[in-house]
C-alpha positions in Angstrom: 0.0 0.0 0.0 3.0 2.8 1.3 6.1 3.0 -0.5 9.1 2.3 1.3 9.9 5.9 1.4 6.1 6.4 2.5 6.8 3.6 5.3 10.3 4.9 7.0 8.7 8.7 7.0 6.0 7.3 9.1 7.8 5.3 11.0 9.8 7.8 12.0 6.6 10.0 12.8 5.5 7.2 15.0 8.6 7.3 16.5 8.6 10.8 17.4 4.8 10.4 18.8 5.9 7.8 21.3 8.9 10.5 22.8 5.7 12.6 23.5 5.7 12.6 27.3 2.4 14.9 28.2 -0.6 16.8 27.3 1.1 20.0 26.7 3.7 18.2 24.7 1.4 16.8 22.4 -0.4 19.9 22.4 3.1 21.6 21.1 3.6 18.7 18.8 0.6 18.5 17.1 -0.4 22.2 16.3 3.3 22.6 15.1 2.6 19.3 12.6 -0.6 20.3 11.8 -3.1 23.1 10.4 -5.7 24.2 12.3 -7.9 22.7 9.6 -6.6 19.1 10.2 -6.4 19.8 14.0 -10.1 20.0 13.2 -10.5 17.0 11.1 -8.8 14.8 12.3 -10.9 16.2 16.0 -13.9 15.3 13.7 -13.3 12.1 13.3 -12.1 11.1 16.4 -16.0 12.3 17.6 -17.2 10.4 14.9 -15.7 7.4 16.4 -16.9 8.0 19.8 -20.5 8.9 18.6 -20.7 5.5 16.3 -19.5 3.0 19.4 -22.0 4.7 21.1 -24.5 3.9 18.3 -25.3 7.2 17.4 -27.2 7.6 14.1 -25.1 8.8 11.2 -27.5 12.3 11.1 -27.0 13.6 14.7 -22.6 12.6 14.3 -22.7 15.0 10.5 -25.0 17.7 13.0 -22.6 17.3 16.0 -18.8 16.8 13.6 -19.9 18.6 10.3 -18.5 15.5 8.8 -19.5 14.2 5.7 -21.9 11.4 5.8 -18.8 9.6 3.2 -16.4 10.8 6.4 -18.3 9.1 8.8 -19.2 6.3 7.0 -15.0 5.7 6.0 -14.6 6.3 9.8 -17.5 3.6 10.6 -15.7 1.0 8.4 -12.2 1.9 9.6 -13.8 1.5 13.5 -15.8 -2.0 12.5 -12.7 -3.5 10.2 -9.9 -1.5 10.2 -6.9 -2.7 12.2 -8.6 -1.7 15.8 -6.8 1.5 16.6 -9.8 3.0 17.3 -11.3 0.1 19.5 -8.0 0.0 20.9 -8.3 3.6 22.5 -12.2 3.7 22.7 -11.8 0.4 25.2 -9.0 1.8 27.1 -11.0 5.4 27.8 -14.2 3.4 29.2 -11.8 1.1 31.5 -10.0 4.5 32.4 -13.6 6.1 32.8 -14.4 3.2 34.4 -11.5 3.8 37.1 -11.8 7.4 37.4 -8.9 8.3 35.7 -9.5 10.8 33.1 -8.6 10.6 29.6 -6.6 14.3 28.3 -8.3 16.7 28.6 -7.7 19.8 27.0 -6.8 22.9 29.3 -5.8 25.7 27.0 -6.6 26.6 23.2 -4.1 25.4 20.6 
């Protein structure tokens, strides 16, 4: 699917992501890496995510994300059969909700 060229450049972007060490670092990170139009995006579709394990209809996510219904129906198939990065996280918020530890939360404005 990636090029090798494709592969090592994110790789190495992975890479950096796991030196990340806290919120504010990510914070730093990200809005440096991205625009404030993928900061945006890619917030959408995290919602998106949240809102369809949830079993939110596809009409109240585009109302609530401004996604697309194609957007949210890409992020539906990537949460149902992708390779479970998004289960992954969505299972370890509700065991952290679970616990009472909170999930980042975001304290400033990017």
């Amino acid at each position: 699917m990636f090029s090798n060229t494709d592969n090592k450049k994110i790789n190495e972007l992975m890479d950096a992501i796991m030196l990340l060490k806290t919120p504010e670092e990510m914070e730093k990170f990200f809005r440096d890496l991205l625009t404030e139009n993928e900061l945006i995006e890619f917030g959408g579709r995290w919602k998106a995510a949240r809102m369809l394990w949830d079993k939110e209809s596809y009409v109240d996510i585009a109302k609530e994300t401004g996604l697309s219904s194609t957007t949210i129906a890409r992020v539906s198939k990537w949460l149902n059969s992708g390779k479970g990065g998004y289960k992954l996280i969505l299972n370890r918020m509700a065991i952290d909700e679970k616990h009472h530890n909170v999930p980042y939360k975001k304290k400033g404005s990017l």
